[in-house]
C-alpha positions, 0 to 999 in steps of 0.5 A, a space after each residue: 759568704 754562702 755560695 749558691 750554683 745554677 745546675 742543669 739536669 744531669 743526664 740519666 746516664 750521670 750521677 749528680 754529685 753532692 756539692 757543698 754549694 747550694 744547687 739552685 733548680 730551674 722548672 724542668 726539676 721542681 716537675 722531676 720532684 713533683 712526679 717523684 715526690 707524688 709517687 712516694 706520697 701514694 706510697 705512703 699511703 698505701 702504707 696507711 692501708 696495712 698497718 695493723 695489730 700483729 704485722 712485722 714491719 718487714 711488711 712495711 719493707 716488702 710493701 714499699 719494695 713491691 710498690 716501688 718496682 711497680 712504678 719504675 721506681 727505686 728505694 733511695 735506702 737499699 743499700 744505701 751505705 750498707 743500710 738493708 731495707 727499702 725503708 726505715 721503721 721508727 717505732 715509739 721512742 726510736 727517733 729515726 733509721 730504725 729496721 724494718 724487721 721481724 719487730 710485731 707492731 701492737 695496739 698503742 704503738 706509733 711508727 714512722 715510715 720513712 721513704 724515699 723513691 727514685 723516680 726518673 733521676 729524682 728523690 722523693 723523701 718523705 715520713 708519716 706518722 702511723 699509729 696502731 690502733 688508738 693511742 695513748 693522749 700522750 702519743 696523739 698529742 706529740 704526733 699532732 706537735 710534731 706535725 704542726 711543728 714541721 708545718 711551722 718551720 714550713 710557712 718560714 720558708 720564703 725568698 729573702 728569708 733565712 735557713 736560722 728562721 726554719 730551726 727557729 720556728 720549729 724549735 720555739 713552738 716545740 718548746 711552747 707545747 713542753 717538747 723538744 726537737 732533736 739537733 744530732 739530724 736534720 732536712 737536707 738538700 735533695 734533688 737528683 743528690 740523696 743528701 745535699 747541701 744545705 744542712 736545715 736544723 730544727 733549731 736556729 736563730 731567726 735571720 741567721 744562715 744562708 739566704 734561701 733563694 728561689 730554685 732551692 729544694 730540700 727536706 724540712 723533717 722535725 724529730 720531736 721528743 716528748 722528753 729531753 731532746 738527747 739521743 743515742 746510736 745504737 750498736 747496729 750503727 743506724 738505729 738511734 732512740 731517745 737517751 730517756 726512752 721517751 716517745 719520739 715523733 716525726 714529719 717530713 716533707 720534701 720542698 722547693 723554694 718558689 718566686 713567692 714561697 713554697 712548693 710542697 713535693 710530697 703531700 699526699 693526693 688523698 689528705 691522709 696522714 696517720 690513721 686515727 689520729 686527726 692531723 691538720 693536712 696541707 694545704 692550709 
């Protein structure tokens, strides 16, 4: 049986703790999340300004660092089981995690920055997509399926529904477009936790899972692959790219479940996402 808890707000001076109860939050955090997850997203674009032909993507890094200690804020990321950045940079067929570092971006590349800030105790997680210059077809389309899957596994959210018809949603319409989502990584439950309970695949059953009730908070973050949905670690023990280096595209948004839905925490106050590219933003 899936056990769920009410949780207070721990005290700044407390670290909350990953618990493999599913934590539910009342309204004093679905406001911590809204300040933390509206700052990362003005992050995010500010990110969308100096992307360009010719720029190290340890620019992205000392940008998002810049920014984030102008706001008071923390990189969840720094030092984050020894990971090095304040960011993570994923560019063309790497899936996720990959360095911000001396790699120069070029016209036709795509990235994406992942981010997440600390603000007041709480995290605000979320990634775009980003190309460089004028991409391929073939990139703009899986940029615009992977937006609208993690859009999809979005609208399932809802009282009474289920974690299964998340992955499903995401799963069905990526396969429909002749994609696939990856299943080695998935959203997470966040908070005043990084990562917390529950897992959210981007695969599943519809009807299947635990319950999602109202006060849950967590990541929906599709990784969609043009080609086969396998994937490998590389030797650094963080980067990891398609098996078939096919191109790899991914969305992420930080949620809270409502009384009647969905909360989206981090979408962005200017309507932008990746820049020449046309992405159907919130809300709908």
């Amino acid at each position: 049986m899936d056990s769920y808890i009410d949780v207070p707000i721990a005290p700044p001076a407390q670290q909350a703790r990953r618990t493999e109860s599913i934590k539910l939050y009342g309204l004093d955090a679905f406001e911590g999340m809204r300040r933390a997850g509206h700052l990362t997203a003005r992050c995010l674009d500010g990110v969308a300004d100096i992307i360009q032909d010719g720029m190290l993507l340890a620019e992205i890094n000392t940008y998002v660092l810049d920014f984030a200690a102008s706001h008071d804020a923390m990189p969840a990321t720094l030092g984050y089981k020894g990971y090095a950045y304040a960011c993570c940079t994923s560019v063309n067929h790497v899936v996720c995690h990959g360095f911000p570092n001396e790699k120069i971006l070029r016209t036709g590349d795509i990235v994406n920055v992942d981010v997440t800030l600390i603000l007041d105790g709480w995290f605000g997680d979320s990634s775009r997509m980003y190309a460089v210059g004028k991409p391929t077809r073939a990139a703009e389309r899986l940029i615009q399926i992977a937006h609208e899957a993690m859009r999809r596994g979005i609208e399932a959210v809802r009282p009474g529904a289920h974690l299964g018809d998340i992955g499903h949603a995401i799963e069905a319409y990526a396969q429909s477009e002749r994609t696939n989502a990856v299943r080695d990584f998935c959203g997470h439950g966040i908070g005043q936790v990084f990562h917390d309970s529950p897992n959210i695949l981007n695969f599943g059953k519809s009807g299947a899972g635990p319950e999602l009730r109202e006060g849950m908070i967590f990541t929906v973050e599709p990784m969609i692959n043009l080609g086969r949905e396998d994937v490998k670690l590389l030797a650094d023990d963080w980067t990891v790219v398609t098996r078939d280096r096919s191109l790899s595209a991914q969305f992420e948004h930080s949620i809270g479940v409502t009384a009647t839905g969905y909360e989206i925490f981090t979408l962005s106050p200017t309507g932008r996402h990746a820049p020449g590219v046309e992405v159907n933003a919130f809300p709908l």
